[in-house]
KOLVEXLO-515482 format. One record per residue (C-alpha): residue number from 1; residue in one letter; chain; x, y, z. Coordinates in nm, 2 decimals. Example, Ala and Ser with C-alpha at 12.3 -4.5 7.8 and 13.67 -1.06 7.14 Angstrom:
BEGIN
<rec num="1" residu="A" chaine="A" X="1.23" Y="-0.45" Z="0.78"/>
<rec num="2" residu="S" chaine="A" X="1.37" Y="-0.11" Z="0.71"/>
END
This chain:
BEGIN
<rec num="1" residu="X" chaine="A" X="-5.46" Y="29.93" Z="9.00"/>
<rec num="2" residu="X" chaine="A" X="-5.46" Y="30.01" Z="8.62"/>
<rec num="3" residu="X" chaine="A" X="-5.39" Y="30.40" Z="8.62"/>
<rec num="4" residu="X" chaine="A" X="-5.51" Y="30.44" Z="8.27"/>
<rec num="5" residu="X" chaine="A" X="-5.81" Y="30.26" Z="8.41"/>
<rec num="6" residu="X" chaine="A" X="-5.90" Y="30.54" Z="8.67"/>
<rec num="7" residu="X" chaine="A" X="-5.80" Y="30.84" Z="8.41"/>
<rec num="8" residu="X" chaine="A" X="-6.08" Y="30.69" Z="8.18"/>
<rec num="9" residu="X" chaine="A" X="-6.31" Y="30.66" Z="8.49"/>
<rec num="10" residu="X" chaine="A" X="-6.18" Y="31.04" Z="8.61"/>
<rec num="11" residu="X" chaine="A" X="-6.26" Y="31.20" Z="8.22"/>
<rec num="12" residu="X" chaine="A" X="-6.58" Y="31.05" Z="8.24"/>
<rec num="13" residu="X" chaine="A" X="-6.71" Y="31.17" Z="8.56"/>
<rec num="14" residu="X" chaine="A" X="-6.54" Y="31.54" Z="8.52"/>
<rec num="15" residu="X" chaine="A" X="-6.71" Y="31.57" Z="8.17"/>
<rec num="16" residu="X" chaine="A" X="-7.05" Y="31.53" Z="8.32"/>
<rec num="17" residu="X" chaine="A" X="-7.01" Y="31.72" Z="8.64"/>
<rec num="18" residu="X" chaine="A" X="-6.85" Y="32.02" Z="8.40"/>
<rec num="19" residu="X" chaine="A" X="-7.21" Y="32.03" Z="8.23"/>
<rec num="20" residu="X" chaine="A" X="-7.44" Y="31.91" Z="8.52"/>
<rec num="21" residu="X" chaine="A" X="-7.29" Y="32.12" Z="8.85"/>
<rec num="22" residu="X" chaine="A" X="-7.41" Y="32.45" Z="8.67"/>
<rec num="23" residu="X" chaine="A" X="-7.73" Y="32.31" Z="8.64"/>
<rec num="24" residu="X" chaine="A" X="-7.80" Y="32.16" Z="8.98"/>
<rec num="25" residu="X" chaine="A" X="-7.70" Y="32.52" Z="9.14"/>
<rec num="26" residu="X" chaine="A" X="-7.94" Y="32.70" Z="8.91"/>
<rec num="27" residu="X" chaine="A" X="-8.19" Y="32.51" Z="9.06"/>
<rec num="28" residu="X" chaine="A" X="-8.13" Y="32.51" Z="9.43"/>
<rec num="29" residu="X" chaine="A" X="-8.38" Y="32.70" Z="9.65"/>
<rec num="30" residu="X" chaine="A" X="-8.27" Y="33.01" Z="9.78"/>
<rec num="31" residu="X" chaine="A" X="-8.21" Y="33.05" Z="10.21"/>
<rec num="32" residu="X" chaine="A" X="-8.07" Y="33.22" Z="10.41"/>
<rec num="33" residu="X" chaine="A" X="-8.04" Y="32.91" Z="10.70"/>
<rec num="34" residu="X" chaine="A" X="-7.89" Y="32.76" Z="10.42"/>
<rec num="35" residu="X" chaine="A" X="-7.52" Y="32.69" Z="10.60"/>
<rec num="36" residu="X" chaine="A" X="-7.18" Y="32.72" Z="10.37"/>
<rec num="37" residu="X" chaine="A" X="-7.05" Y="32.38" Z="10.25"/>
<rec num="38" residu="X" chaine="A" X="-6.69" Y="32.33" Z="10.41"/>
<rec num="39" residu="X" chaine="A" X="-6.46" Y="32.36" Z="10.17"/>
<rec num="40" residu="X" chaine="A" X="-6.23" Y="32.07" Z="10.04"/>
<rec num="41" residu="X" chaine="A" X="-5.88" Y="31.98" Z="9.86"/>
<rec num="42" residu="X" chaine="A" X="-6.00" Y="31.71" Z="9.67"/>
<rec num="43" residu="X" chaine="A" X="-6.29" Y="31.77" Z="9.41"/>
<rec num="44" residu="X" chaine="A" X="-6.59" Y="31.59" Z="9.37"/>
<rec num="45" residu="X" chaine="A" X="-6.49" Y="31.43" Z="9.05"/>
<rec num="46" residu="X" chaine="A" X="-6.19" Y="31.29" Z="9.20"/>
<rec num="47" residu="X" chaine="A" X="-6.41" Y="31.11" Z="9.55"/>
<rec num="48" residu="X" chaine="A" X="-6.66" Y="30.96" Z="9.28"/>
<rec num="49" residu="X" chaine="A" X="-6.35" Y="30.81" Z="9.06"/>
<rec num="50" residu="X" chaine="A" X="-6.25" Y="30.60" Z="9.36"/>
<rec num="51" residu="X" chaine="A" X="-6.61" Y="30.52" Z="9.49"/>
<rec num="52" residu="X" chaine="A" X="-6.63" Y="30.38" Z="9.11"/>
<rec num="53" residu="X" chaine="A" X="-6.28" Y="30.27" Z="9.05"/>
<rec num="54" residu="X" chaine="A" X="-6.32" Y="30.03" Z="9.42"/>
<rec num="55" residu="X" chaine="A" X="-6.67" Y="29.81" Z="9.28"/>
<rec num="56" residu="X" chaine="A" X="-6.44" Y="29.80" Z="8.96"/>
<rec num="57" residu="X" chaine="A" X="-6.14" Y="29.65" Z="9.05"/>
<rec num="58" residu="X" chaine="A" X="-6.29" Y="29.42" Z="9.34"/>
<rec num="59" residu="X" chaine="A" X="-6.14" Y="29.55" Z="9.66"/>
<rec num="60" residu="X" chaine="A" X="-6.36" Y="29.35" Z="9.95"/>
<rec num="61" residu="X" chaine="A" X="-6.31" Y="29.59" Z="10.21"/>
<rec num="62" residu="X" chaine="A" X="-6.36" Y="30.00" Z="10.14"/>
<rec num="63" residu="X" chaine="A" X="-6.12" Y="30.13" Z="10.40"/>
<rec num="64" residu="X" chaine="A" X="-5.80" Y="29.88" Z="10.30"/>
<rec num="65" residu="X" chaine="A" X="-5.84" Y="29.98" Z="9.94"/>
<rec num="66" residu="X" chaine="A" X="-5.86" Y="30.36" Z="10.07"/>
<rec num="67" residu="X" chaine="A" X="-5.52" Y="30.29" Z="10.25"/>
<rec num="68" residu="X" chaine="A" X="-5.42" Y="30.13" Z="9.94"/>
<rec num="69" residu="X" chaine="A" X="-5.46" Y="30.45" Z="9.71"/>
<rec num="70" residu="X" chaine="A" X="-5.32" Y="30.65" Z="9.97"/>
<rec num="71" residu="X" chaine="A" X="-4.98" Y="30.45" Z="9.94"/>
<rec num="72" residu="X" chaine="A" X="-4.95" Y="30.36" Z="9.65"/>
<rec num="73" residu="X" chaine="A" X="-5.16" Y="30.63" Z="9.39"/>
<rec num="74" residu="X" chaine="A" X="-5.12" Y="30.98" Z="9.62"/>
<rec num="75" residu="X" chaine="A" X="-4.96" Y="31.10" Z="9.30"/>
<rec num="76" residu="X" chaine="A" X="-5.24" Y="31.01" Z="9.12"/>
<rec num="77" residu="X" chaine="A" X="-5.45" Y="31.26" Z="9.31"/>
<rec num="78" residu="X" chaine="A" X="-5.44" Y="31.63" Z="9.40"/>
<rec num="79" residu="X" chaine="A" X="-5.46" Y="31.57" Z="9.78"/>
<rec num="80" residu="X" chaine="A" X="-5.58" Y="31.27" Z="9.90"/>
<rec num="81" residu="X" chaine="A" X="-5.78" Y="31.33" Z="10.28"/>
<rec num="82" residu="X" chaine="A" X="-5.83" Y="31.15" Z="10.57"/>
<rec num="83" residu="X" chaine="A" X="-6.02" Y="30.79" Z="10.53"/>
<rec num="84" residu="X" chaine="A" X="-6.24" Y="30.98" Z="10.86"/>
<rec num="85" residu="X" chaine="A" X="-6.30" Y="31.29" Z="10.64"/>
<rec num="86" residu="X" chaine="A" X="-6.37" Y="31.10" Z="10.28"/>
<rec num="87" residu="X" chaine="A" X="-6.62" Y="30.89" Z="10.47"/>
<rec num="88" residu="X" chaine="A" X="-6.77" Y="31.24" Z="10.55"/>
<rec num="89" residu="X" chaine="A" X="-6.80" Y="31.36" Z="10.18"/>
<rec num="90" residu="X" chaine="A" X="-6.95" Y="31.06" Z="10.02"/>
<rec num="91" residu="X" chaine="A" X="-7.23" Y="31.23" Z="10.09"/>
<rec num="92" residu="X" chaine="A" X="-7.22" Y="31.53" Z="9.91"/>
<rec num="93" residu="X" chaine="A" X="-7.23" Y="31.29" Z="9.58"/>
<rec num="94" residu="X" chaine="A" X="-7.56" Y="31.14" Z="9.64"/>
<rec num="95" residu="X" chaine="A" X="-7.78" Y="31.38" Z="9.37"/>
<rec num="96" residu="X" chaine="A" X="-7.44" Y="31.38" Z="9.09"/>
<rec num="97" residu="X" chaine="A" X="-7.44" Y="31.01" Z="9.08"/>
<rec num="98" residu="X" chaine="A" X="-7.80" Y="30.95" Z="9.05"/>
<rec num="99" residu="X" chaine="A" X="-7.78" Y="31.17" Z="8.75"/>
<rec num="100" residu="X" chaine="A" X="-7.46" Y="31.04" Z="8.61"/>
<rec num="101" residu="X" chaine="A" X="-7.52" Y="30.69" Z="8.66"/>
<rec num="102" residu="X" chaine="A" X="-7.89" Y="30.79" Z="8.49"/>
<rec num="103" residu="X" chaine="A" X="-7.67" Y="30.97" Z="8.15"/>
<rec num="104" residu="X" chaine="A" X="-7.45" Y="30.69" Z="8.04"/>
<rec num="105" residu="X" chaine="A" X="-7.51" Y="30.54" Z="7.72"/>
<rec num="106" residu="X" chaine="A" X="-7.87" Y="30.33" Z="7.71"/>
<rec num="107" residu="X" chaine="A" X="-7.99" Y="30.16" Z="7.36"/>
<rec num="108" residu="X" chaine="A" X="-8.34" Y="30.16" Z="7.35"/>
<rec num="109" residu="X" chaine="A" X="-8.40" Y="29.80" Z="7.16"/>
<rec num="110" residu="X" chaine="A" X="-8.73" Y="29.70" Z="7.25"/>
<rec num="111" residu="X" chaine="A" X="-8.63" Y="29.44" Z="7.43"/>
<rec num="112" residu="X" chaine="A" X="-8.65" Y="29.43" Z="7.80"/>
<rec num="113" residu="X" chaine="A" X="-8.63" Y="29.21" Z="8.12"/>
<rec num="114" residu="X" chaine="A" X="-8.72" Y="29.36" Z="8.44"/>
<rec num="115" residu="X" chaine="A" X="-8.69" Y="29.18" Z="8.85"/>
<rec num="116" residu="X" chaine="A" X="-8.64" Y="29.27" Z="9.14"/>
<rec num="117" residu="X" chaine="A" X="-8.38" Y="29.17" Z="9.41"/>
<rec num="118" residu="X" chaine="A" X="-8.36" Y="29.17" Z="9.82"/>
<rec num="119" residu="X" chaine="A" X="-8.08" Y="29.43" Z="9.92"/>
<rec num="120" residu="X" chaine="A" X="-8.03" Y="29.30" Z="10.27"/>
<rec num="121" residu="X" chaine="A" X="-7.94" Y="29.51" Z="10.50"/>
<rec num="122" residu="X" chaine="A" X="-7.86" Y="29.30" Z="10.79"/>
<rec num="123" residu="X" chaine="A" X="-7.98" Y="28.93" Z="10.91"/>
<rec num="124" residu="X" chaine="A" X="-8.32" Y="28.88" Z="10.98"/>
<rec num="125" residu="X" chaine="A" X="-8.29" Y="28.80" Z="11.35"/>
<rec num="126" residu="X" chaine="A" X="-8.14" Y="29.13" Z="11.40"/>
<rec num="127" residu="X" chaine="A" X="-8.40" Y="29.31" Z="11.20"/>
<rec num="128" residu="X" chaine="A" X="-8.58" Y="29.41" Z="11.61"/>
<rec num="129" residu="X" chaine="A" X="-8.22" Y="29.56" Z="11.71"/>
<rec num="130" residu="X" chaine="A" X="-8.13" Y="29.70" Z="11.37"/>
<rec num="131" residu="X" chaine="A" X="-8.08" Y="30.07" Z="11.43"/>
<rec num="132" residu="X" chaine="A" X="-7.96" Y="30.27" Z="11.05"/>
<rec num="133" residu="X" chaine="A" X="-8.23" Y="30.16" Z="10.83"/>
<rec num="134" residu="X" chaine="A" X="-8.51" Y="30.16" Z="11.10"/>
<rec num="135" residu="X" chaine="A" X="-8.69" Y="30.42" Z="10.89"/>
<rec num="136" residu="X" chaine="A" X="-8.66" Y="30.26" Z="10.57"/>
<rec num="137" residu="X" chaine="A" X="-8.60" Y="29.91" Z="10.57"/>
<rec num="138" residu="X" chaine="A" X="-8.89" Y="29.63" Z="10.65"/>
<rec num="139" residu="X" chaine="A" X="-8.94" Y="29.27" Z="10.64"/>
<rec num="140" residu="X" chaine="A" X="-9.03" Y="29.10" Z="10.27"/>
<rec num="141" residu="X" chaine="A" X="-9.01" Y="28.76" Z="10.14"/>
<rec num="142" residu="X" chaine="A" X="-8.86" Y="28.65" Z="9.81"/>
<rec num="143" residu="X" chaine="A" X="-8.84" Y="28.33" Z="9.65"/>
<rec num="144" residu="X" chaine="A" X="-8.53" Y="28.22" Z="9.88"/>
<rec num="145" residu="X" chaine="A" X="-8.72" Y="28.32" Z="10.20"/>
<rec num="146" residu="X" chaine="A" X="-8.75" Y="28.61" Z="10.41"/>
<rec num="147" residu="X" chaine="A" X="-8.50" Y="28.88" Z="10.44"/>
<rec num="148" residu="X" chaine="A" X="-8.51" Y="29.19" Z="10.61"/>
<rec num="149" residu="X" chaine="A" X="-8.36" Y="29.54" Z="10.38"/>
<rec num="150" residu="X" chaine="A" X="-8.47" Y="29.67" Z="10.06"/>
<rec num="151" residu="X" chaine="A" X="-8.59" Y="29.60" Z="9.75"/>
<rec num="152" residu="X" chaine="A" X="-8.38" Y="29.69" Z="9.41"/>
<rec num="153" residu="X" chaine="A" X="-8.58" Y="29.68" Z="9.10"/>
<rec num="154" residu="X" chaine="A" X="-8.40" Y="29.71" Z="8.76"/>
<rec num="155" residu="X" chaine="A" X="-8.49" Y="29.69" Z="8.40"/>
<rec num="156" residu="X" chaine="A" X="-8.23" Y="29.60" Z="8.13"/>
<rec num="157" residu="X" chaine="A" X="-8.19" Y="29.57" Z="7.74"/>
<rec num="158" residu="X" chaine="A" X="-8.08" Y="29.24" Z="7.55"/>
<rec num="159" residu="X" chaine="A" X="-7.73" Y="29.47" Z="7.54"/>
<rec num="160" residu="X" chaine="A" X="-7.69" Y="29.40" Z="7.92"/>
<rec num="161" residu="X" chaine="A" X="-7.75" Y="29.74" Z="7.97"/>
<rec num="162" residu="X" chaine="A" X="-7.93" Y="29.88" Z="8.32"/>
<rec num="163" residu="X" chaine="A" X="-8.23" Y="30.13" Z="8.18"/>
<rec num="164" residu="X" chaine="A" X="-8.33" Y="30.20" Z="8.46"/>
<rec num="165" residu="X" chaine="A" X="-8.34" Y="30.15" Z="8.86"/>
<rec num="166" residu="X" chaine="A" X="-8.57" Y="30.19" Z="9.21"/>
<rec num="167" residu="X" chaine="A" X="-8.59" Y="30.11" Z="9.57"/>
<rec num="168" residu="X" chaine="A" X="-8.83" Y="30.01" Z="9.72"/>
<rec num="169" residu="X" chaine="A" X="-8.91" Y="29.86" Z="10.07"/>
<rec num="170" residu="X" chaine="A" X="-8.90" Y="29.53" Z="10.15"/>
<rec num="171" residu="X" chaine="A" X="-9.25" Y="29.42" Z="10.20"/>
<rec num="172" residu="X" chaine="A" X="-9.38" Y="29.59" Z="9.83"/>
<rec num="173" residu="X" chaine="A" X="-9.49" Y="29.49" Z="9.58"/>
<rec num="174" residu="X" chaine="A" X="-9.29" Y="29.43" Z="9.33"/>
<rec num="175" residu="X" chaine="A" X="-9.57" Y="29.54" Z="9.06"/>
<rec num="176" residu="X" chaine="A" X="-9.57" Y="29.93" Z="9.22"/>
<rec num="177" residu="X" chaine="A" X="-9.27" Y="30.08" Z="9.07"/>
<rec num="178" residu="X" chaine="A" X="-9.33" Y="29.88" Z="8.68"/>
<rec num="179" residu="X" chaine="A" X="-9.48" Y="30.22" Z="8.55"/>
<rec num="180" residu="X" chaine="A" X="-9.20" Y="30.42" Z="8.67"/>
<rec num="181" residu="X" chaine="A" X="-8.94" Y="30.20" Z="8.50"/>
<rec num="182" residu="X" chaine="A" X="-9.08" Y="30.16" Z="8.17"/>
<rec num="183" residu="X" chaine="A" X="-9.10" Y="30.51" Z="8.17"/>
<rec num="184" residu="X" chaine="A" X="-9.02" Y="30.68" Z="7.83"/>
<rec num="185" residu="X" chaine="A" X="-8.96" Y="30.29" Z="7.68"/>
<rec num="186" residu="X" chaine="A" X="-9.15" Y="30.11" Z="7.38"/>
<rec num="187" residu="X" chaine="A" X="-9.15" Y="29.74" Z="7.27"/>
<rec num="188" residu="X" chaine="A" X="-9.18" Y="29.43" Z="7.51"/>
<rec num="189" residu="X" chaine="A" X="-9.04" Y="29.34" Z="7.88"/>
<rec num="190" residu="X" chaine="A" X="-9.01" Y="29.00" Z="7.98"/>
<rec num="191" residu="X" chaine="A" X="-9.05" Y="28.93" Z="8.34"/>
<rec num="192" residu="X" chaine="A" X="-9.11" Y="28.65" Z="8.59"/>
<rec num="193" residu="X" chaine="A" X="-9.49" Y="28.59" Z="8.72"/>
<rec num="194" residu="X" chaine="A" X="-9.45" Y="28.82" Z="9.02"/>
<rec num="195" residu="X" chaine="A" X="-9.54" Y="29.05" Z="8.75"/>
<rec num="196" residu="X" chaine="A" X="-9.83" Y="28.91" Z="8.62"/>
<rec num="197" residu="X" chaine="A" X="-10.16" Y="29.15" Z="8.64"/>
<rec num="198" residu="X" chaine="A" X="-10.42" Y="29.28" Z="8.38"/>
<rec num="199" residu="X" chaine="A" X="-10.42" Y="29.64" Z="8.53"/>
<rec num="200" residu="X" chaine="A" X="-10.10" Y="29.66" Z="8.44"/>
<rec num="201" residu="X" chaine="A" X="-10.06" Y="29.51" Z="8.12"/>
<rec num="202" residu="X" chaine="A" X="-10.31" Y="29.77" Z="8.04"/>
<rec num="203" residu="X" chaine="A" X="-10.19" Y="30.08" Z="8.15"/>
<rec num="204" residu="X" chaine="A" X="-9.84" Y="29.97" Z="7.98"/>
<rec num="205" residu="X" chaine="A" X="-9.97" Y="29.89" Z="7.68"/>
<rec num="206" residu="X" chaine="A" X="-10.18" Y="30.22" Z="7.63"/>
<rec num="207" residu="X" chaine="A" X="-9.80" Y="30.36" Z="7.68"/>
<rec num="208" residu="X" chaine="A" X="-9.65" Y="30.11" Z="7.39"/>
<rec num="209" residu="X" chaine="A" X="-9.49" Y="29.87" Z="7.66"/>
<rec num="210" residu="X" chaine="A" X="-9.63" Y="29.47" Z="7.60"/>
<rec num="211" residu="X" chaine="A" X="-9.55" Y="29.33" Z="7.95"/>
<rec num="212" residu="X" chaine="A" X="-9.50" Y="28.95" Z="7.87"/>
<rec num="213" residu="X" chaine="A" X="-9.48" Y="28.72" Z="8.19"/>
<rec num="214" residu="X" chaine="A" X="-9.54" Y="28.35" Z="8.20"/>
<rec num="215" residu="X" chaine="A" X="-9.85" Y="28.20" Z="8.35"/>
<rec num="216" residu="X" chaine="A" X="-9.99" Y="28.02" Z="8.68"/>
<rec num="217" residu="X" chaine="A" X="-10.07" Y="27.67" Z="8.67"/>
<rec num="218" residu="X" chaine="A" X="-10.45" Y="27.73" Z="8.78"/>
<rec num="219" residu="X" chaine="A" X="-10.48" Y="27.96" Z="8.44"/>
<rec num="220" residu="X" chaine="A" X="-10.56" Y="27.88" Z="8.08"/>
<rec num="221" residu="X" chaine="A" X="-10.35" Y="27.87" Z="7.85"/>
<rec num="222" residu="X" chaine="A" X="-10.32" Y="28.12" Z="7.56"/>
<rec num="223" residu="X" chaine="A" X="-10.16" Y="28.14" Z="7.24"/>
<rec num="224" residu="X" chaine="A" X="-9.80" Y="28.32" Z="7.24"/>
<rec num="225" residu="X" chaine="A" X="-9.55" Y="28.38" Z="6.98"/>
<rec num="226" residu="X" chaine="A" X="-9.24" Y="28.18" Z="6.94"/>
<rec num="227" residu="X" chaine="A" X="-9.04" Y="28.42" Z="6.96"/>
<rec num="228" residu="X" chaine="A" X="-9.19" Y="28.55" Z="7.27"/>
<rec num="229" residu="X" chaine="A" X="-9.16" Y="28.19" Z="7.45"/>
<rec num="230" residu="X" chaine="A" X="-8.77" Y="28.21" Z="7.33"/>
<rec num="231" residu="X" chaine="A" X="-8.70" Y="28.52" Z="7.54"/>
<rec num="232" residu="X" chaine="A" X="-8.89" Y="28.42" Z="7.80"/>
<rec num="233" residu="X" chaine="A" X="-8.63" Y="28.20" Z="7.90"/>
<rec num="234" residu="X" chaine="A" X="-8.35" Y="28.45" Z="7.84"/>
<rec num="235" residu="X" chaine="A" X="-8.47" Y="28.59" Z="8.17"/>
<rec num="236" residu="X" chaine="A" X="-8.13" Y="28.46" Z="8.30"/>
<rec num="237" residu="X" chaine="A" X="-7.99" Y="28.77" Z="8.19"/>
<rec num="238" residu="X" chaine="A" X="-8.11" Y="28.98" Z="8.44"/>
<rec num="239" residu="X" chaine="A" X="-8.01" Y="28.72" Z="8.69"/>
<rec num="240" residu="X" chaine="A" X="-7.69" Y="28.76" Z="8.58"/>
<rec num="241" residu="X" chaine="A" X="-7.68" Y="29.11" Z="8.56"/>
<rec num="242" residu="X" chaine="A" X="-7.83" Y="29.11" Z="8.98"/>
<rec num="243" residu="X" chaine="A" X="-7.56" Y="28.82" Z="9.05"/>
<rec num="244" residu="X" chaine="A" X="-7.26" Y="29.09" Z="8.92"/>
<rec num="245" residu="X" chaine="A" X="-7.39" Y="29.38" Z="9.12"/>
<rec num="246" residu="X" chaine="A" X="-7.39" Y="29.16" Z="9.42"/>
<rec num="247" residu="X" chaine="A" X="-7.07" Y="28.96" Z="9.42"/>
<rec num="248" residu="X" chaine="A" X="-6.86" Y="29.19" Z="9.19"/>
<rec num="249" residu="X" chaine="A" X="-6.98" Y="29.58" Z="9.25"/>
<rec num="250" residu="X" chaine="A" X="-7.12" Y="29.45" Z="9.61"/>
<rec num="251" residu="X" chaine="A" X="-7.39" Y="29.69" Z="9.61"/>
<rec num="252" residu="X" chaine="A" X="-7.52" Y="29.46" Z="9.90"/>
<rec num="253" residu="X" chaine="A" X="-7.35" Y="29.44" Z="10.26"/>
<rec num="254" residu="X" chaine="A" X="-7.40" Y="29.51" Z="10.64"/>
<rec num="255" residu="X" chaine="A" X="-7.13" Y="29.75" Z="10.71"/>
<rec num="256" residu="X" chaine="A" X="-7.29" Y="30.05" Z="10.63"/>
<rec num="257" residu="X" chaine="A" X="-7.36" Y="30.30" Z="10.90"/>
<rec num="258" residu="X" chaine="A" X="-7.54" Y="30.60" Z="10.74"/>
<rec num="259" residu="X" chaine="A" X="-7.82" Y="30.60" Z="10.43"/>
<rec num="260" residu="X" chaine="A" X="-7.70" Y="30.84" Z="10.20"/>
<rec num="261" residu="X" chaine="A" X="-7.38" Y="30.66" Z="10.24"/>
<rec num="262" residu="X" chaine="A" X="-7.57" Y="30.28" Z="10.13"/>
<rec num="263" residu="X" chaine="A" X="-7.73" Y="30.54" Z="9.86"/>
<rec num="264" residu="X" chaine="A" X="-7.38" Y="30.62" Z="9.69"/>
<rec num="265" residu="X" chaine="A" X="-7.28" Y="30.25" Z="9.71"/>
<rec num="266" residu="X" chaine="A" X="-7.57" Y="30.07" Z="9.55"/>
<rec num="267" residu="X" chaine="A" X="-7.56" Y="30.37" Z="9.30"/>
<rec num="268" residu="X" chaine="A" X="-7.18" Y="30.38" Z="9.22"/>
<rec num="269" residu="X" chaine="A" X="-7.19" Y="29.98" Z="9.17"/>
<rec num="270" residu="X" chaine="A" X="-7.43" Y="30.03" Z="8.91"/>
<rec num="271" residu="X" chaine="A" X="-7.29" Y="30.29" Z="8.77"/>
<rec num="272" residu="X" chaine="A" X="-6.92" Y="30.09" Z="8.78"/>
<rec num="273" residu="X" chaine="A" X="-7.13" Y="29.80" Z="8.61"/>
<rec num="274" residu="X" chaine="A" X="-7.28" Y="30.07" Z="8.35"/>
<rec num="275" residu="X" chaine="A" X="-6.90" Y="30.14" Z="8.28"/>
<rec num="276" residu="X" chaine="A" X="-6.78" Y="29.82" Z="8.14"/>
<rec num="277" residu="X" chaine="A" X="-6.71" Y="29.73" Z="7.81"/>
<rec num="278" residu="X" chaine="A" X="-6.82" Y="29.38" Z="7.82"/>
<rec num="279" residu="X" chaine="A" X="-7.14" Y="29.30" Z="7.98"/>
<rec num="280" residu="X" chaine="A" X="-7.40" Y="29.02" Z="7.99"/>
<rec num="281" residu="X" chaine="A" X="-7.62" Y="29.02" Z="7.63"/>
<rec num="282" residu="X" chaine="A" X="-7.83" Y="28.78" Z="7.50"/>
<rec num="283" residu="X" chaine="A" X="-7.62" Y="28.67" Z="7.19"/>
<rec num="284" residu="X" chaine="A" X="-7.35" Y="28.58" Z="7.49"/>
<rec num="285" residu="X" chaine="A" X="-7.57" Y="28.36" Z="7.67"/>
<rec num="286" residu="X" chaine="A" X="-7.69" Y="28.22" Z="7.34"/>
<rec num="287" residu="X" chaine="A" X="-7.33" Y="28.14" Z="7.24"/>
<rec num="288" residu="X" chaine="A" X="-7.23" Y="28.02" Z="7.59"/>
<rec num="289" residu="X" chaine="A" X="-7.55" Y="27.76" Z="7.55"/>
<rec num="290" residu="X" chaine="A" X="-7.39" Y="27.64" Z="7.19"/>
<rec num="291" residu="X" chaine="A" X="-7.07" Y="27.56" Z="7.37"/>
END
């Protein structure tokens, strides 16, 4: 592993936290059943660089690549714990990565592309035996078939950039969670016909979001721009960008064995994906289509 690579990942992380921890104690309610967090040698800026640093440098399996850092990187850390007791503190980083994954640099372009993927959280014949995400997960059906999990729903830029993320349960509909994500955006998303509803291409467009989707077969056609049909099938962007979280940042597996812990994974892969330097774009599909 690059050490430069996790001291850029460490700075970044510690920067935030400096500013945000403050702020997320100022607003914590007040009680007296409230019970003392245990106290630990390594800081929280130091478990999120290697939740980060392991859906960046493509270790398969979480607890080799613990032992890994623990032989070969100890100096590299204050103190490194347990892999039993690190398990335990994932945890505690739940609300700071939402928040730092949610603060890294987004360029509002005006052009969008929004879908949603399964996050399978088991196979579907165990779904009946399936005992972590009982309360959460559900039965849905995509265009590959059904699956049994969550739903991830994302919203990117022409950049490659994630603006924005939710989960949502298997079975719902993908339209639901739309307002919510083009929250505080203006210009035009692009998105498959999943999407495709005149409720909803009101309500966004009162808010200065154009919701362009292509059309059924059994509906008439009506005029669209060029330029319009032309990003339309740039969708593959997004697909791209879902294809990367999956088999790079594997924000998807069956190995997990508490939520808040599936939480920081599927957050920290996105947030390891938000961290690199060259990402899907449109101009590099275009150029990959020249070639």
């Amino acid at each position: 592993m690059n050490v430069s690579k996790l001291v850029e990942i460490y700075y970044a992380v510690d920067e935030f936290l400096i500013k945000f921890m403050p702020y997320m104690e100022s607003h914590l309610l007040p009680t007296s059943d409230r019970k003392p967090t245990r106290t630990c040698s390594m800081t929280l800026s130091e478990i999120m660089t290697i939740l980060i640093a392991f859906h960046v440098i493509g270790f398969r399996n979480f607890k080799f690549y613990y032992i890994h850092l623990q032989q070969f990187h100890s100096k590299d850390f204050g103190s490194l714990v347990s892999y039993t007791r690190f398990i335990a503190l994932v945890q505690r980083t739940v609300v700071p990565f939402y928040f730092f994954s949610q603060s890294l640099s987004k360029t509002r372009t005006g052009c969008y592309f929004m879908d949603s993927t399964a996050i399978k959280v088991c196979n579907i014949k165990r779904a009946y035996s399936h005992k972590v995400f009982k309360s959460i997960a559900s039965k849905g059906k995509t265009t590959t078939g059904w699956f049994y999990g969550l739903k991830l729903n994302l919203i990117v830029n022409d950049l490659g950039e994630v603006m924005n993320f939710s989960l949502t349960t298997g079975k719902s509909n993908d339209r639901w969670p739309v307002e919510n994500l083009c929250k505080n955006l203006m210009g035009k998303v692009f998105s498959d016909k999943g999407y495709l509803s005149k409720e909803l291409f009101e309500k966004l467009m009162k808010k200065g979001v154009e919701l362009i989707t292509q059309i059924r077969k059994n509906m008439k056609n009506a005029f669209m721009p060029l330029w319009d049909k032309l990003m339309l099938r740039k969708r593959s962007i997004i697909e791209t960008i879902i294809d990367q979280l999956k088999n790079i940042s594997q924000i998807e597996h069956s190995r997990h064995r508490s939520i808040p812990n599936f939480f920081v994974n599927l957050i920290a892969g996105i947030t390891a994906y938000g961290l690199k330097e060259k990402k899907p774009s449109i101009t590099n599909l275009y150029m990959t289509g020249l070639q």
